[in-house]
C-alpha positions in Angstrom: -36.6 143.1 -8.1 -33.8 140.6 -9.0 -30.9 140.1 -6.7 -27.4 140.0 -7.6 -24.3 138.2 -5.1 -22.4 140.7 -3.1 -18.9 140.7 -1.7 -17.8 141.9 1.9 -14.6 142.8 0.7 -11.9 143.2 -1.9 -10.1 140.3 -3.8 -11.3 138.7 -0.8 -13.6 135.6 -2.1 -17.4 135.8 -2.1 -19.6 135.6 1.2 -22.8 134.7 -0.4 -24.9 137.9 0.9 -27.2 139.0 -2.0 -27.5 142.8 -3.1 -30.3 144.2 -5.0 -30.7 144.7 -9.0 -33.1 147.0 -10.3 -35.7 144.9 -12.5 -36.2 146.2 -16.4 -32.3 145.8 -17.1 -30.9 142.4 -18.1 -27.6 143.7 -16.8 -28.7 146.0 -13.9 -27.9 150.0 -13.7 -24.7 150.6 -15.0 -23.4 151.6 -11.6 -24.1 148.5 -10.0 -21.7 146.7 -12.8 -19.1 149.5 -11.8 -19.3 149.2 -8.2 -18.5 145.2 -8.8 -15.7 146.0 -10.8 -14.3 148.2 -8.3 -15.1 145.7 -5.5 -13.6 142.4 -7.1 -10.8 144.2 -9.4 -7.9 142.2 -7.6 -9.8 138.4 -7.9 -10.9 139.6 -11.2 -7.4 140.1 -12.3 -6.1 136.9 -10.7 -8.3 135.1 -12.9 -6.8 136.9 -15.4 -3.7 136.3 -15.6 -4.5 132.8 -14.3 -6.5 131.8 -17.5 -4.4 133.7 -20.2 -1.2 131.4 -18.7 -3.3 128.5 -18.2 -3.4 125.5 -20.7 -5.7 127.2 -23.1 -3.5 129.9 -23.3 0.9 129.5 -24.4 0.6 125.3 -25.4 -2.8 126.3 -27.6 -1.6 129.2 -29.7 2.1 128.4 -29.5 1.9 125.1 -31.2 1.4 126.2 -34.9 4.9 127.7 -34.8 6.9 124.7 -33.5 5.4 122.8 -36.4 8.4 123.1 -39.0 11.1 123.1 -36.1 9.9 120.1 -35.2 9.6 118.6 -38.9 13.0 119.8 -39.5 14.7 118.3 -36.0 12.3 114.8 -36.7 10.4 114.6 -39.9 7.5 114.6 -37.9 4.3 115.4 -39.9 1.4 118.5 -39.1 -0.6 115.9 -38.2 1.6 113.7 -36.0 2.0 117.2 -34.1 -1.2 118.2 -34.0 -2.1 114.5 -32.3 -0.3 116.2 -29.0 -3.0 118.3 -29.0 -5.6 116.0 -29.3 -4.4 113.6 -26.7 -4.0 117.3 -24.4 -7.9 117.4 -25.3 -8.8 114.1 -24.6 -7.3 114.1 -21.1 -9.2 117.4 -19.7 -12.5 116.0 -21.4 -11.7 112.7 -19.8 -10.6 114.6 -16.2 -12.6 117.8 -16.0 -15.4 115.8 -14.0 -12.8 115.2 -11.4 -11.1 118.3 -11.2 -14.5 119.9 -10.5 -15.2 117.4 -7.7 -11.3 117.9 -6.5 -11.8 121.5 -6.3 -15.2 122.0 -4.3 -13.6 119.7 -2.2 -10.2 121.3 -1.3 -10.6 124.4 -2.9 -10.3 126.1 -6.6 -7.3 128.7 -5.3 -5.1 125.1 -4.1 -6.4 123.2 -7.3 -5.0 126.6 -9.4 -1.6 126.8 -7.7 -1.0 123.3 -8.3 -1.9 122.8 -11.9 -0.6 126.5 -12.6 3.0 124.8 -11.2 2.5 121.6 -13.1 1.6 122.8 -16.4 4.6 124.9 -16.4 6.8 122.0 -15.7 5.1 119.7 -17.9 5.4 122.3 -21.0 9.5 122.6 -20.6 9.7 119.0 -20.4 8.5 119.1 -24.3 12.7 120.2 -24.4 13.9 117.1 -23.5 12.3 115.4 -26.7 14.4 113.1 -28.7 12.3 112.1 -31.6 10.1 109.5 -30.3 6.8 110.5 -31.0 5.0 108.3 -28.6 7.0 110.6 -25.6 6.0 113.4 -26.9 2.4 112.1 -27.2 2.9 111.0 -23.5 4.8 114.3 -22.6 1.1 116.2 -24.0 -1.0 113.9 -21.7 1.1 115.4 -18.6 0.5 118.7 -19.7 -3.2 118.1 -19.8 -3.1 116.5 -16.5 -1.3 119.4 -14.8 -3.1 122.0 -17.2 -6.9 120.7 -16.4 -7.4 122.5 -13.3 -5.5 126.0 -14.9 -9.1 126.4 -17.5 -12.1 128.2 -17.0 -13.7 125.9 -14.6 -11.5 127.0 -12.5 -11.6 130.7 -12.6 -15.2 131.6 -13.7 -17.1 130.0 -10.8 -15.6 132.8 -8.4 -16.7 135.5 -10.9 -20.2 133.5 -11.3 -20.4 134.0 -7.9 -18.9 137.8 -7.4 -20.1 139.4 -10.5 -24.2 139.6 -11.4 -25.0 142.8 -12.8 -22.0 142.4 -15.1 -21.4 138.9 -14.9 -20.9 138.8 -18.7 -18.4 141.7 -18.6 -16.1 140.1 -15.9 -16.6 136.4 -17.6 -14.9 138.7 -21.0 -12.5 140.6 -19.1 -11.2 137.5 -17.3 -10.6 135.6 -20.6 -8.8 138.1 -21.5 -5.3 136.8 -20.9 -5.5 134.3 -23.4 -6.3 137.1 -25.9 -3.0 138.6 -25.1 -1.2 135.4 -25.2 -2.7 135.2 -28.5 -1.4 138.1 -29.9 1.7 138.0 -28.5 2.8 133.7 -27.9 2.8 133.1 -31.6 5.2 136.1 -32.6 7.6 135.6 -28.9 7.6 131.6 -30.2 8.9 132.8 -32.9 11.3 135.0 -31.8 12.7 132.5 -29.1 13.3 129.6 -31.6 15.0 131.9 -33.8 17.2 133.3 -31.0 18.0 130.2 -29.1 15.8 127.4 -30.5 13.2 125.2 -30.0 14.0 123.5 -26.6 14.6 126.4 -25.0 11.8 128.1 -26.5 10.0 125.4 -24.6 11.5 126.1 -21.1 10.9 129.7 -21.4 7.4 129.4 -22.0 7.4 127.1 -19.7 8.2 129.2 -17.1 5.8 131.6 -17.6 2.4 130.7 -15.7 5.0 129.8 -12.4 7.2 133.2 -12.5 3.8 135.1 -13.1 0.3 133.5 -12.2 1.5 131.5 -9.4 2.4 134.5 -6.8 -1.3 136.6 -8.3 -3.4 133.6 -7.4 -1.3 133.3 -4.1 -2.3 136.8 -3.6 -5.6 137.5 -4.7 -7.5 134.5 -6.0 -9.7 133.3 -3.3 -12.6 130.6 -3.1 -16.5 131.5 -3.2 -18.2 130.7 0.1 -19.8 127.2 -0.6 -23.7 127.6 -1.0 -24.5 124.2 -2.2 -24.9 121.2 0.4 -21.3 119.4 0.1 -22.7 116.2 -1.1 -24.7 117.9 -4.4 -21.6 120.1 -5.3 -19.7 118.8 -8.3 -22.8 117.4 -9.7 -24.3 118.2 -13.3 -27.6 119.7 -14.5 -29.6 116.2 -14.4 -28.5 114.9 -18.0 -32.0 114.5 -19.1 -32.3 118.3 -19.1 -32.4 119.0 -23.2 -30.4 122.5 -22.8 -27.2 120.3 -21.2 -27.1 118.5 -24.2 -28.3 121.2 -26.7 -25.3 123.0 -25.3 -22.9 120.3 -25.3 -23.5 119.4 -29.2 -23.0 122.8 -30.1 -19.8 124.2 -28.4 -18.6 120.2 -29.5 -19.2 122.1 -33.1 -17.7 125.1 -32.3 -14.5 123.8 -30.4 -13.9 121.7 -33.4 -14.1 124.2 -35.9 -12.3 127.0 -34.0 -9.4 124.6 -32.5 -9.0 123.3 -36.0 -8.8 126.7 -38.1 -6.4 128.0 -35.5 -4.0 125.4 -34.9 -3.8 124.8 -38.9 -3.9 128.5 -39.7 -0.3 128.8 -40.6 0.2 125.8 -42.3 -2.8 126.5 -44.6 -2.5 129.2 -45.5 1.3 128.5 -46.1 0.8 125.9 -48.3 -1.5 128.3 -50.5 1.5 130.6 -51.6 1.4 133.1 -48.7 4.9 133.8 -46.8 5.5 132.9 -43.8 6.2 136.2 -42.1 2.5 137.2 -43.4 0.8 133.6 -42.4 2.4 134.3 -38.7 0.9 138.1 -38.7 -2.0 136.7 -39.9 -2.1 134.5 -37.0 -1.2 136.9 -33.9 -4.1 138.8 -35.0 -6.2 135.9 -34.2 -5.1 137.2 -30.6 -6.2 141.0 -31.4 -9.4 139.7 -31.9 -9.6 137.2 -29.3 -9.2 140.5 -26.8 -11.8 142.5 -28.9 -14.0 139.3 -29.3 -14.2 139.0 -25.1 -14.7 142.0 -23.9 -17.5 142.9 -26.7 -19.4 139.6 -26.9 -19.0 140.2 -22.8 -20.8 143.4 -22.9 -23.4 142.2 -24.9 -24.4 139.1 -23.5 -25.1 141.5 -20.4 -27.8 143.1 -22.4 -29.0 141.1 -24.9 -30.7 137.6 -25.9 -27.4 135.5 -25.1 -28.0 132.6 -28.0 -28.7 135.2 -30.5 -25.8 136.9 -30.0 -23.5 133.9 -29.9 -25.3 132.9 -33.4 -23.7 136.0 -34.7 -20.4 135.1 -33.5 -20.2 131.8 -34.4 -21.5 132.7 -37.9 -18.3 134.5 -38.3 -16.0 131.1 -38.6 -18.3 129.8 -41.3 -17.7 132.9 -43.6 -13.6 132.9 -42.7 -13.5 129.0 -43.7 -15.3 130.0 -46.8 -13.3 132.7 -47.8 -10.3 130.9 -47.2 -11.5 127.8 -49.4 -12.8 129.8 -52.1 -9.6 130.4 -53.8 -5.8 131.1 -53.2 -4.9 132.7 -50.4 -3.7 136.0 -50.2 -2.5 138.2 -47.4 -5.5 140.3 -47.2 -7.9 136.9 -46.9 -5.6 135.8 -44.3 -5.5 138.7 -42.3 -10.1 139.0 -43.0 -10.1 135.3 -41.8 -7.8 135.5 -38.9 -9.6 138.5 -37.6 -13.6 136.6 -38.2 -12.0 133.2 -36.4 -10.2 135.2 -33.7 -13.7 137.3 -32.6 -15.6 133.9 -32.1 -12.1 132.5 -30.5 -12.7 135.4 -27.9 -16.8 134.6 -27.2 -17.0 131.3 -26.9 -15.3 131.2 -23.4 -17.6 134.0 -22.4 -20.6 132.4 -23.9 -20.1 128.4 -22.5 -19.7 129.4 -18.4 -22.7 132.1 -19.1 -25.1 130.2 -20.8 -24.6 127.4 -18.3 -25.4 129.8 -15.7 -28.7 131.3 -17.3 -29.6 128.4 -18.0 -29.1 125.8 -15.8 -29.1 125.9 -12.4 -26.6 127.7 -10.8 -26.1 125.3 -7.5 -24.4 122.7 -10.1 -22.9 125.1 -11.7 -19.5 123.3 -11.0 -20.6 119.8 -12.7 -22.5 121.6 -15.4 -19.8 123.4 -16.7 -17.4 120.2 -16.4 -20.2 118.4 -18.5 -20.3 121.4 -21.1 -16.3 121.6 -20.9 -16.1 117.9 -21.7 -18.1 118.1 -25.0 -16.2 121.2 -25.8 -12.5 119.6 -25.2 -13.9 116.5 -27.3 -14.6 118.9 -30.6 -11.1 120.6 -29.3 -9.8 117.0 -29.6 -10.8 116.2 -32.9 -10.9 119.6 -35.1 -6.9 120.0 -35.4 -5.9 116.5 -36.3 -8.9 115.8 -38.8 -8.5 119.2 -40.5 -4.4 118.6 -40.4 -5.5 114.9 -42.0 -7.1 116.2 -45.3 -3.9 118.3 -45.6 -1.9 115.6 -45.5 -3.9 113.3 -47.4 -5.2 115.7 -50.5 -2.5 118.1 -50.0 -4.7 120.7 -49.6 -7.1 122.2 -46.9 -9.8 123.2 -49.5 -12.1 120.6 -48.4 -11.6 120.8 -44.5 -12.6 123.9 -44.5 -15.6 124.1 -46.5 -16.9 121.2 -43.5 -16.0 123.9 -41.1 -17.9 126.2 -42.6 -21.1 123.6 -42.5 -20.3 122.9 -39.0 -20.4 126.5 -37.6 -23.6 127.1 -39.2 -25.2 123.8 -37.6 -23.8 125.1 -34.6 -25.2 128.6 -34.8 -28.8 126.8 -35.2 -28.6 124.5 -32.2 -28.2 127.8 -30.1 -30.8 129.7 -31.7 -32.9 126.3 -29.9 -32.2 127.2 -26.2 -34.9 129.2 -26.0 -35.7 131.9 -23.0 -34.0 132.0 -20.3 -35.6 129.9 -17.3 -36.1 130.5 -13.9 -34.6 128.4 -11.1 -36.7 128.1 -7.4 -34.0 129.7 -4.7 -32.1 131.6 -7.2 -31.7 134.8 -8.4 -34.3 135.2 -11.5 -32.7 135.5 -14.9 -33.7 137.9 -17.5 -36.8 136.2 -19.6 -36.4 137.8 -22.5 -35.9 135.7 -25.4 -35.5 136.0 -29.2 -38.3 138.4 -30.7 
C-alpha cells in the first residue's frame, strides 16, 4: 500500500495526516484524485490565479508586443529589450535560494502577498521610463526582486503536500493561469497600447496580480504544516546527488530554448514576411497550448513514466525551430510552431516541481526545487537575448533556431537518463516503474 497526504479541511492548508493509495496505480483510483480535488478546490485555485499573475505570467508573454512601441518611443533594439528580461532571470536564479529559506521561515501565503503587491508595483513603474536604458534595466531587476516569491516555488509546495493521488493533475491545473495569460496578455497588450499606449498599458497590467490575486491568496492560500525539522528546511537534495544536476542541465536547455522562441516569436517571424496581426495570433496561441499542454502533460505524468513523457514534449520545440528555419515563414508554420512551442511551454512547469518530487527527496523539496529553478531561470536568462543577438547581427533568425532545435533534443536525452523512480526511507514510496 502507498500512502498519499491528507487534508482536514477545505482551502485550509495541509495537516500532514497520511491517507491510503491503493498500490498497482501510479496515480491511485480515480476517486481518490477526485475526492482531493474536491477537498483542496479553493487552495488549488489560489495557486491558480497566484501563478498565472505572477512574474512568469503578464511581464513574460507581454514583452514581445511592447518591442516596436518601445523602438519607436527610443530606438531601442530587440535585443536591448530582451536584456530586461534577462537581468529579470538572473535576479530569481540569483535569489530563489533565499526566497525559499524566507518562506519556510515566515511563511509562503506572507512571502505570496508580498511579492504579488510588489511585482505589480514594480511592472507600472516600467511607465515612468524616459529612454535611459540602464533604468529600465534597473526597473526589470525590481520586478524580479518583487516577482521571485510570485513563481512556482511558491505555489506547488502546498499542492506537493495536499495533492498525491493526482499530484500531477493539480501541479497542471495550477499552472494554468499563466496559460490563460498567455492566450489572452499578448492580444489585451495589444489592445491597451493601441487604445491609450504604452505607459498606461504598463500600469494596467500592472495592476492586475494586486486587484485580483492579492484578496484569493488572502482568502484561500494557506501554508502546509511544516514536516521537516526547521533547521534542514530550505536545504537542497545534497549536490552530489547525479539526478539534481541531470535535472538542472536539462530544464537549463529547455528554459533557454522555450524563453527564447517565445519572447522572439513575433519578431521572427515578422521579419520573415508574415504580418503582424497573424505573427501576434500566432503568438496568443502559444497560450491555447500552454492550457492544453498543462493540464494533458499533468494527467499523464500521473500515469506514466514521467521522463519519457517529458522527452515527448520537449521533442516538440526541436521540430517547431526546424520548421520555422527551414524556409520562409508563412502563417500556417507560424500558427504549427506556436502551437508545438506552446504544449512544451505548458509541461515544463508541471514536469520541473514533479520530477523533483519523485525523485528527490521530498523533505528538501523547498531547496531542491530553488536549485532546479535556478538552473532553469539561468537558460531563461540567456535564450531571449542570444537568440535576439543573431537577429540583430545576421539579420535573420535562421541560425538561432536551428541551435534550438539541437538543444531540445540534447535536452530530451538527458531526461531519458533519470532513470526509475527511487525510493526515499520515511516517505511515501513512488511508483518504480521506469522506461520499458
Amino acid at each position: 500500500m502507498q500512502w498519499g497526504l491528507a487534508n482536514d479541511g477545505i482551502g485550509e492548508g495541509v495537516s500532514g495526516e497520511v491517507a491510503p493509495i491503493e498500490a498497482g496505480d501510479p496515480a491511485g483510483p480515480p476517486q481518490a484524485v477526485w475526492a482531493e480535488l474536491r477537498r483542496h478546490w479553493r487552495l488549488l485555485g489560489a495557486c491558480t490565479i497566484g501563478f498565472g499573475l505572477s512574474l512568469s505570467g503578464i511581464p513574460f508573454y507581454t514583452l514581445g508586443v511592447f518591442v516596436d512601441p518601445l523602438h519607436t518611443a527610443f530606438g531601442w533594439s530587440v535585443g536591448q529589450v530582451q536584456i530586461g528580461l534577462t537581468i529579470s532571470y538572473l535576479t530569481t536564479m540569483a535569489i530563489l535560494p533565499a526566497v525559499g529559506w524566507l518562506a519556510d521561515r515566515i511563511g509562503m501565503r506572507a512571502v505570496a502577498l508580498g511579492a504579488l503587491t510588489g511585482l505589480g508595483l514594480a511592472f507600472m513603474a516600467l511607465s515612468l521610463q524616459r529612454g535611459q536604458l540602464w533604468a529600465f534595466w534597473l526597473n526589470w531587476f525590481f520586478i524580479s526582486l518583487f516577482g521571485t516569491g510570485t513563481l512556482a516555488i511558491t505555489w506547488t509546495r502546498p499542492l506537493t503536500h495536499a495533492f498525491r493521488a493526482g499530484r500531477g493533475l493539480a501541479l497542471g491545473l495550477s499552472l494554468l493561469g499563466t496559460g490563460v495569460i498567455g492566450i489572452f496578455g499578448p492580444p489585451a497588450a495589444r489592445a491597451l497600447i493601441d487604445a491609450v499606449g504604452w505607459r498606461w498599458a504598463y500600469v494596467c497590467l500592472g495592476a492586475a496580480p494586486i486587484v485580483l490575486a492579492v484578496p484569493t491568496t488572502l482568502l484561500f492560500f494557506r501554508d502546509p504544516a511544516p514536516t521537516v525539522p526547521h533547521e534542514a528546511r530550505g536545504l537542497p537534495a545534497p549536490l552530489t546527488n547525479p539526478r539534481l544536476w541531470l535535472l538542472g542541465f536539462a530544464f537549463l536547455l529547455i528554459a533557454g530554448g522555450v524563453s527564447g522562441t517565445i519572447t522572439n516569436l513575433i519578431k521572427a517571424v515578422t521579419s520573415a514576411g508574415v504580418s503582424r496581426g497573424d505573427a501576434v495570433a500566432a503568438a496568443s496561441l502559444v497560450g491555447v497550448f500552454v492550457v492544453i499542454g498543462r493540464v494533458f502533460c499533468g494527467a499523464l505524468i500521473d500515469r506514466f513514466w514521467a521522463p519519457g513523457v517529458a522527452a515527448i514534449f520537449v521533442a516538440m520545440p526541436a521540430t517547431a525551430c526546424a520548421l520555422l528555419a527551414s524556409g520562409p515563414a508563412r502563417p500556417g508554420v507560424a500558427a504549427i510552431s506556436a502551437a508545438l512551442i506552446g504544449l512544451t511551454a505548458g509541461a515544463e512547469f508541471d514536469l520541473l516541481p514533479f520530477l523533483i518530487g519523485r525523485y528527490l527527496p521530498l523533505r528538501r523539496y523547498t531547496g531542491s526545487l530553488a536549485a532546479g529553478s535556478a538552473c532553469f531561470y539561468l537558460g531563461a536568462a540567456a535564450g531571449g537575448p542570444l537568440l535576439a543577438a543573431f537577429y540583430d547581427r545576421l539579420g535573420s533568425y535562421r541560425l538561432g533556431l536551428w541551435g534550438a532545435s539541437g538543444l531540445f533534443a540534447v535536452a530530451a536525452l538527458a531526461l531519458l537518463c533519470l532513470g526509475p523512480y527511487p525510493a526515499f526511507a520515511g516517505e511515501a514510496a513512488a511508483p518504480t516503474s521506469g522506461p520499458g
